[in-house]
C-alpha positions as CSV (number, residue, x, y, z in Angstrom):
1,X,2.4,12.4,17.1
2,X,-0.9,10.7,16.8
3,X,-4.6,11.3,15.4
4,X,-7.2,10.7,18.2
5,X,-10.7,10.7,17.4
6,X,-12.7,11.5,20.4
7,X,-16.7,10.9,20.6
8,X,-17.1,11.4,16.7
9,X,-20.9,11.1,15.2
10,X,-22.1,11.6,11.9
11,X,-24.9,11.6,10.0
12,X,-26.0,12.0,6.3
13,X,-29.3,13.0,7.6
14,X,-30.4,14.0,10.8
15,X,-32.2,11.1,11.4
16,X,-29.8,8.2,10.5
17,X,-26.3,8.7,12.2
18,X,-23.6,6.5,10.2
19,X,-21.0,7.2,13.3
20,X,-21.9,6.9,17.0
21,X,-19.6,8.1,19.4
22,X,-16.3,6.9,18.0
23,X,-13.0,6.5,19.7
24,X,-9.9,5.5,18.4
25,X,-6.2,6.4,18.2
26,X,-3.7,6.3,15.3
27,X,0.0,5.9,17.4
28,X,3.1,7.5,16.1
29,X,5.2,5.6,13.2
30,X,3.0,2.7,13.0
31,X,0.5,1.4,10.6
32,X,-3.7,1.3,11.9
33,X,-5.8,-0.9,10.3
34,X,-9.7,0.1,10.3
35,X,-11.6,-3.5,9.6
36,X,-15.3,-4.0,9.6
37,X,-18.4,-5.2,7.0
38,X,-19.5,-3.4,4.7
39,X,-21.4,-0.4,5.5
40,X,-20.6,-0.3,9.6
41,X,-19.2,3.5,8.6
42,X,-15.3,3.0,7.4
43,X,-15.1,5.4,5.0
44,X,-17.2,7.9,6.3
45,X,-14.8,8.0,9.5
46,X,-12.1,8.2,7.3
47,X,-13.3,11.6,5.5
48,X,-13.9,13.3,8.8
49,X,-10.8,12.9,9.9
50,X,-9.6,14.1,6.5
51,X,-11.8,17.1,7.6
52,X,-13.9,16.2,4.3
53,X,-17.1,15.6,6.3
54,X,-17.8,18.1,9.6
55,X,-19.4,15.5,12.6
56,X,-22.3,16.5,14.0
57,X,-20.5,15.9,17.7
58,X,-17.3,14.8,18.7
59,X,-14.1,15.9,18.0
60,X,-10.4,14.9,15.3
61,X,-6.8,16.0,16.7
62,X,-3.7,16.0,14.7
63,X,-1.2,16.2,17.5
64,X,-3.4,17.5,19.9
65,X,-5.0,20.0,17.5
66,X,-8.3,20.3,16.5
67,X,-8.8,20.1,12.8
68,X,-11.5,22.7,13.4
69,X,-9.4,25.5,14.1
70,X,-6.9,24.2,11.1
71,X,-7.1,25.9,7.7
72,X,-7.0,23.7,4.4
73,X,-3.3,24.2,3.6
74,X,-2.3,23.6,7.2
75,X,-4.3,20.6,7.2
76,X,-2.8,19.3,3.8
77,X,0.7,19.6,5.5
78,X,-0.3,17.3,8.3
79,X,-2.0,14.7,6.2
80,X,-2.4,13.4,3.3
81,X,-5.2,11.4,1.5
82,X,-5.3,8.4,-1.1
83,X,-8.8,8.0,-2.1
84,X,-10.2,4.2,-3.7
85,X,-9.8,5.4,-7.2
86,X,-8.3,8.4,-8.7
87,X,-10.1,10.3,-12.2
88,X,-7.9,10.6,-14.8
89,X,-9.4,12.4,-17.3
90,X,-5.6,13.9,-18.6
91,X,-2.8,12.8,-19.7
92,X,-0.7,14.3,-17.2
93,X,2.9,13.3,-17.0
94,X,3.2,11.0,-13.3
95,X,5.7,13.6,-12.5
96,X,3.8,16.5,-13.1
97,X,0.9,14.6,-11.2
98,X,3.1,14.0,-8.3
99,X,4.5,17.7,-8.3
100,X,0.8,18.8,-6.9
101,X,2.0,17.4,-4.3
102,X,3.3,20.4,-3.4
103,X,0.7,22.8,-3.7
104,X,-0.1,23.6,0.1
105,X,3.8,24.9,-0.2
106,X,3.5,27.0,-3.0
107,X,2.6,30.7,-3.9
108,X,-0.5,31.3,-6.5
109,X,1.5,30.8,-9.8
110,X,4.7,30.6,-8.4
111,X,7.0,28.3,-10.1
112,X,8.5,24.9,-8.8
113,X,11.3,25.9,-6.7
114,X,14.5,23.4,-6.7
115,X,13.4,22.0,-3.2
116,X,9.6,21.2,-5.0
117,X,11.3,19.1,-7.5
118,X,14.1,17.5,-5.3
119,X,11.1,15.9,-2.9
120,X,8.9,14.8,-6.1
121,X,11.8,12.8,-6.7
122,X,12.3,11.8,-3.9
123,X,8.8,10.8,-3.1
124,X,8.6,9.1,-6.5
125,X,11.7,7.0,-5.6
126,X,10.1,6.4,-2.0
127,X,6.8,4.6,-3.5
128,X,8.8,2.5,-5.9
129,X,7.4,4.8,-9.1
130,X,10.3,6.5,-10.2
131,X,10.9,4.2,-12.8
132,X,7.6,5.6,-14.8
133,X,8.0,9.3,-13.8
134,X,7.6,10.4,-17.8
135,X,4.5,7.9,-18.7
136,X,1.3,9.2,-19.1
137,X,-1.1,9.0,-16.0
138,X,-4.1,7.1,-17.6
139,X,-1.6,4.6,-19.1
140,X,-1.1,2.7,-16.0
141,X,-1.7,-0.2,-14.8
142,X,-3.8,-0.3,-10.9
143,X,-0.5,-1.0,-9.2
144,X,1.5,1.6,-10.6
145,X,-1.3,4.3,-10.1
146,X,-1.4,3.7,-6.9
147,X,2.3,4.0,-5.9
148,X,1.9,7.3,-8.0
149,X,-1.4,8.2,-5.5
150,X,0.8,7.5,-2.7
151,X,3.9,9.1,-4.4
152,X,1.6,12.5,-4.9
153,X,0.7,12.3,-1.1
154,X,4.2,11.6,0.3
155,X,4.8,14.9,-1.3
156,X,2.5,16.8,0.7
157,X,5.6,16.1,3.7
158,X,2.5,15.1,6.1
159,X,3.0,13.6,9.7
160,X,0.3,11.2,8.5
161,X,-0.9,8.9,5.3
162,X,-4.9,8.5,5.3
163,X,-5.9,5.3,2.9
164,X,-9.0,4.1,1.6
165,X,-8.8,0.0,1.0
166,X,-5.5,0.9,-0.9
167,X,-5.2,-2.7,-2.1
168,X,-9.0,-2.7,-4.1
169,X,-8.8,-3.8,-7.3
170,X,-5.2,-5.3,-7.3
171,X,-3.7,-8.8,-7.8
172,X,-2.5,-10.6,-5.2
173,X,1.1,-9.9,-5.8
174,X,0.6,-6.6,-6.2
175,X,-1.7,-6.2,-2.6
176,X,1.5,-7.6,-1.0
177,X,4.1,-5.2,-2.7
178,X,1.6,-2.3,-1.4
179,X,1.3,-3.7,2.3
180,X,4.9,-4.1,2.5
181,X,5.7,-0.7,1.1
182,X,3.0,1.4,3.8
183,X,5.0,-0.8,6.4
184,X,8.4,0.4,5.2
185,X,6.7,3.6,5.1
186,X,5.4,3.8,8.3
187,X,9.2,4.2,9.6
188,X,9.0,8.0,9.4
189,X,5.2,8.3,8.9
190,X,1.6,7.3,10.9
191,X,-0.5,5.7,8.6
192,X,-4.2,5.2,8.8
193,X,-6.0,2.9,6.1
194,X,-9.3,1.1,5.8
195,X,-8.4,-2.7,5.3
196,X,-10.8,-5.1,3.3
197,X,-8.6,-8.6,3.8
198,X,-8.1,-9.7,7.3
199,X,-4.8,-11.6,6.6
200,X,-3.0,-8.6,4.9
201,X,-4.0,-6.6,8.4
202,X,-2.5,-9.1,10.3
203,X,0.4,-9.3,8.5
204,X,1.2,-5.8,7.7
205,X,-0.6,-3.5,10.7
206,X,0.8,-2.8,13.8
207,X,-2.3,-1.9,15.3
208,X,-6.5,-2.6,14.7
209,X,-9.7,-0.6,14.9
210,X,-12.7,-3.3,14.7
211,X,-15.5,-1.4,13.8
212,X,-19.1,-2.2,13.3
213,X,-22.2,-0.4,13.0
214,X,-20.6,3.0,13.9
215,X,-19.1,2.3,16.8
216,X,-15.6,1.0,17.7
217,X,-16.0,-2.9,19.1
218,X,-12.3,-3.0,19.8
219,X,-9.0,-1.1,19.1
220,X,-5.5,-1.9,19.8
221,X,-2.3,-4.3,19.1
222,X,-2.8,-6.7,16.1
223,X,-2.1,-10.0,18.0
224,X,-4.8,-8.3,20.5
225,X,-7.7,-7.5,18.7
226,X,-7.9,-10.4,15.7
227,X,-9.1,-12.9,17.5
228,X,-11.4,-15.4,16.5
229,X,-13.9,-14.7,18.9
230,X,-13.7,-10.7,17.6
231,X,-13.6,-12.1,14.0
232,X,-17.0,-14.5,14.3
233,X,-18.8,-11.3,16.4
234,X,-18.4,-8.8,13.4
235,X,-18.5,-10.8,10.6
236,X,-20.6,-13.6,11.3
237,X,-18.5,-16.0,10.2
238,X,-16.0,-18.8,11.6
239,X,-12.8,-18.3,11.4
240,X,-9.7,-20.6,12.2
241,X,-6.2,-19.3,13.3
242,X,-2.8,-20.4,12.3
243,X,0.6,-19.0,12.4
244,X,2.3,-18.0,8.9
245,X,5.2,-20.4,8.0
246,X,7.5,-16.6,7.0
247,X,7.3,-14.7,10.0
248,X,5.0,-16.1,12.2
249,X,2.3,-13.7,12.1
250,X,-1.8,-15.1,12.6
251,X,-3.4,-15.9,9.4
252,X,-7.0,-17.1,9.3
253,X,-9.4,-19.4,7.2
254,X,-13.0,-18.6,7.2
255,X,-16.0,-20.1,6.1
256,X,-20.1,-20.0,7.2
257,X,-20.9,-20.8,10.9
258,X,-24.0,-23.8,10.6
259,X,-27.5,-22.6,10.1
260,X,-28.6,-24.2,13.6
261,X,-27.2,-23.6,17.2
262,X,-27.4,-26.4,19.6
263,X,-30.9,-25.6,22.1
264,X,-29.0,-28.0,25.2
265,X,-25.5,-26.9,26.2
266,X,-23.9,-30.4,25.6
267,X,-20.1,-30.7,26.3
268,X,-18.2,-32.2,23.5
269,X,-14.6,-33.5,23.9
270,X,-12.3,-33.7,20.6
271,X,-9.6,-35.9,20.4
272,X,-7.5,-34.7,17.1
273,X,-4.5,-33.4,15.8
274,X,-2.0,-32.4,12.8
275,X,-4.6,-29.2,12.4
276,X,-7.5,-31.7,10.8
277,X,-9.6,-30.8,13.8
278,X,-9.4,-27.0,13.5
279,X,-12.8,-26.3,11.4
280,X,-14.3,-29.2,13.6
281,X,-13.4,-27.5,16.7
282,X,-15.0,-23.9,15.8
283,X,-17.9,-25.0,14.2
284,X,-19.0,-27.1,17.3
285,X,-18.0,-23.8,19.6
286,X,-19.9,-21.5,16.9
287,X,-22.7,-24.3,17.1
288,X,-23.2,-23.8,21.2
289,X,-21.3,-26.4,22.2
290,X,-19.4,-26.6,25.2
291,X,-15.8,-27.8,23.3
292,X,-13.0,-29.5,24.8
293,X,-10.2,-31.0,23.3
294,X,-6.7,-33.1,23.6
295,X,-4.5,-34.3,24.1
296,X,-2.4,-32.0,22.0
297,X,1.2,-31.3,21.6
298,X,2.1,-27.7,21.7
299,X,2.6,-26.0,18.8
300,X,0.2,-28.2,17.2
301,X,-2.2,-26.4,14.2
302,X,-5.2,-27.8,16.6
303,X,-3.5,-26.6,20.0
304,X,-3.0,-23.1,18.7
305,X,-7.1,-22.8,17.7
306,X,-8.0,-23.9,20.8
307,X,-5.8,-21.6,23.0
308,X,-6.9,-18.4,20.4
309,X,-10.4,-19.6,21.2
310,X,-10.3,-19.8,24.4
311,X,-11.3,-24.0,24.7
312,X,-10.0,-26.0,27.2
313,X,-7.4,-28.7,26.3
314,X,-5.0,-31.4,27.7
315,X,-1.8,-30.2,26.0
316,X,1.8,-32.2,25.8
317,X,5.0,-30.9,24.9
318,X,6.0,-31.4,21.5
319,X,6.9,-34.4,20.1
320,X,6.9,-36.4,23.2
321,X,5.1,-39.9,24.3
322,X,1.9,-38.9,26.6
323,X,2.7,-39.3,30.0
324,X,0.6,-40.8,32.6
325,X,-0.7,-37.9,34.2
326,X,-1.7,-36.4,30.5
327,X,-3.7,-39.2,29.8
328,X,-5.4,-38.8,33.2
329,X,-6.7,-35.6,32.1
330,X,-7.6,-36.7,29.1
331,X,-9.9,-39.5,30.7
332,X,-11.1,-37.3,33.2
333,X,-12.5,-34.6,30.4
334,X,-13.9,-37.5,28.6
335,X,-15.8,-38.2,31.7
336,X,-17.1,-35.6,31.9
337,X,-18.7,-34.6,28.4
338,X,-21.6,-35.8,26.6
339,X,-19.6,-36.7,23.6
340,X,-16.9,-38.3,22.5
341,X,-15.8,-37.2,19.3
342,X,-12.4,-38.7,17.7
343,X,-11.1,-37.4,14.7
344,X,-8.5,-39.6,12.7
345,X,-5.1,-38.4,12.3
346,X,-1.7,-40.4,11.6
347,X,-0.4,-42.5,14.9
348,X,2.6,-42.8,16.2
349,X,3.6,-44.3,19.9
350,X,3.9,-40.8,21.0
351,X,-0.2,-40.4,20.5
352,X,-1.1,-43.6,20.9
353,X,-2.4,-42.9,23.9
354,X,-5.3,-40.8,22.1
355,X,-6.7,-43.3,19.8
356,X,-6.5,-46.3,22.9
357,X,-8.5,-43.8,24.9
358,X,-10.8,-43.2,22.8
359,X,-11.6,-47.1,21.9
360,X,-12.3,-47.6,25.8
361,X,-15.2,-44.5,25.3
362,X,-16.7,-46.4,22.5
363,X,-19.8,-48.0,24.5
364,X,-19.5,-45.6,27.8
365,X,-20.7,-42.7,25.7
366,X,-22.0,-41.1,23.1
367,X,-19.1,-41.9,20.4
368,X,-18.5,-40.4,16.9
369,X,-15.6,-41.2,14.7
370,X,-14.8,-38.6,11.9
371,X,-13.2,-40.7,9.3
372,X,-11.2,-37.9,7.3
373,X,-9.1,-39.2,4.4
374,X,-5.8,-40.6,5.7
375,X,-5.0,-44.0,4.7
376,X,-5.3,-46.2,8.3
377,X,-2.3,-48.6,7.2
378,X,0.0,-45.6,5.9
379,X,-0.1,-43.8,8.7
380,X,0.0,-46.4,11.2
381,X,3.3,-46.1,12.9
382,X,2.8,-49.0,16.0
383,X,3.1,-52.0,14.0
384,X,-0.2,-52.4,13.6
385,X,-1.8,-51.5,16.9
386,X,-3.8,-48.0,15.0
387,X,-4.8,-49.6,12.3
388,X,-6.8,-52.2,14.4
389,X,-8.4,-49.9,16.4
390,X,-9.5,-47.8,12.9
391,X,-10.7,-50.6,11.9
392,X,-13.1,-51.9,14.9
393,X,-14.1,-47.8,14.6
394,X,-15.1,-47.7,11.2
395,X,-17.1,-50.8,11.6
396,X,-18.6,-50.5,14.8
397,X,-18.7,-46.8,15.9
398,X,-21.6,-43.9,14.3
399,X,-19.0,-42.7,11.9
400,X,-19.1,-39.3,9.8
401,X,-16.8,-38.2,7.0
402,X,-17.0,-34.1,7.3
403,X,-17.9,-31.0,9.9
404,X,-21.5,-30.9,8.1
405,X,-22.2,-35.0,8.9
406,X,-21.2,-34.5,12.4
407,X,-23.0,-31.1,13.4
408,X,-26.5,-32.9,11.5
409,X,-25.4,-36.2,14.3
410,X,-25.2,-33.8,17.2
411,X,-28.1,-31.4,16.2
């Protein structure tokens, strides 16, 4: 079973299309994601596959049917729509609310038949709202009205759930109790829903449609399509990777790319680690640098942005001493840029190697030392040899303290 929307445009007017030429696929027992800014279309797309909107070209199938030739009822047993916000104007029981549900399955006036109230209950139980089936509607809170939206459309019995930034207007601990309930969901239904936070997509969705201005930059698996490169192109913004601690999934960090872009393609090599080179390492890439960096250890915070962004780096296994060959590579990429740029992390013999390195760079090339805030003596773990060398650094090398000092130095 899937939803495929094939060469979809749409217009409010005939001279300002909202869609143009969309193409996308919602897959069978998985949860989509549709991500994009503001205004690039979201909802709009949404509604016409509801069949809410008519496109002025293209086409929606539910299963390989067109919802064209579908009547309202039939289309109301295929899917099923939670809307942003729901007017309440009644005091109607969430039970009763829930049992229109049903509708597409009923006669005019007919009564609810045994069946009609055995999958209200059912659907109530399903969505975690079962507990508040006698309250009135307008009495609840924004997380228990919408398990009773989503309650109301499971059922309708559709193949598929449509949702409009379901999470909007919740707390946090409530967003996450949603996300995990359309995932256990997704087990026996498609669902489709418009995302607002990035990190609840990538920890809850299975699969992604990036969107922007109307059209469909990129669709496909999760781990595929948010990518930092993606994330920067549609948003405008930087974004830093990192794997969850629970699960593993990619979470990101984001923050404004710098106001100015480097006019001369100078190559920058990073020495860093422990993740405090992460937002050092974008911005100079967002910035038009050419970005290097290493050594890292694998599995490092710092090693995992640089491999989601594509940057070159010397890598090590983890928690092992640098080898030779390592630190030729190093020296051999630190040859070859146009800056040096060391950013202080705690030493240990393993990475020794770095921070020596680095020192014999000091007068061969341009050589910047980002002093962040770890204590030199505390984290020296050579007897002494790091702290030396952070020492002749901070008195003898340009030093900067943050991203912002160091992108003013090199711009």
């Amino acid at each position: 079973m899937a939803i495929e929307v094939k060469n979809v445009r749409f217009g409010y007017s005939e001279s300002n299309d909202v869609l143009n030429d969309m193409n996308f696929t919602c897959h069978d027992n998985r949860v989509t994601g549709i991500i994009g800014p503001n205004g690039c279309g979201k909802t709009t797309v949404l509604k016409v596959i509801a069949g809410y909107l008519r496109p002025k070209s293209g086409t929606v199938l539910y299963n390989g049917r067109h919802t064209e030739t579908l009547n309202s009822a039939e289309l109301a047993k295929l899917r099923a729509v939670v809307e942003q916000s729901v007017y309440t104007p009644f005091s109607f029981p969430v039970y009763d609310y829930v049992m229109l549900g049903r509708t597409p399955y009923q006669k005019n006036f007919s009564a609810d038949s045994e069946e009609d109230h055995r999958i209200v209950t059912e659907s109530l139980k399903n969505a975690n709202a079962l507990s508040f089936q006698t309250r009135k509607i307008n009495e609840l809170s924004g997380g228990e009205l919408q398990r009773v939206m989503i309650a109301r459309a499971l059922a309708q019995e559709p193949d598929f759930l449509l949702l409009d930034e379901p999470t909007s207007h919740l707390d946090i601990r409530h967003q996450l109790e949603l996300m995990k309930l359309l995932s256990e969901i997704s087990r026996e239904k498609s669902i489709l829903c418009i995302i607002h936070e990035i990190n609840q997509a990538s920890a809850y969705c299975d699969d992604i449609v990036l969107t922007k201005g109307g059209y469909v930059l990129k669709e496909g698996n999760v781990s595929d399509v948010l990518k930092t490169d993606n994330i920067e192109d549609v948003f405008g913004v930087l974004a830093m990777q990192f794997k969850h601690p629970q699960g593993g999934k990619n979470q990101f960090i984001f923050s404004l790319p710098p106001e100015n872009k480097s006019e001369k393609k100078l190559r920058v090599h990073v020495i860093t680690g422990e993740g405090r080179g992460r937002q050092i390492i974008l911005s100079l890439k967002s910035a038009g640098f050419l970005v290097t960096a290493g050594i890292l250890n694998i599995g490092d915070q710092d090693y995992d942005t640089c491999m989601s962004s594509g940057i070159e780096v010397v890598s090590a296994p983890p928690f092992s001493r640098y080898s030779d060959t390592e630190i030729l590579k190093l020296k051999k990429m630190c040859d070859c840029a146009d800056v040096i740029v060391f950013v202080a992390t705690n030493i240990g013999f393993g990475n020794l190697a770095n921070l020596e390195t680095a020192l014999g760079y000091m007068n061969k090339k341009e050589f910047i030392f980002v002093n962040t805030d770890i204590n030199f003596k505390k984290s020296d773990m050579t007897n002494g040899r790091a702290t030396e060398i952070y020492n002749h650094m901070a008195k003898n090398a340009k030093v900067v303290f943050n991203v912002d000092e160091l992108l003013s130095e090199l711009l």
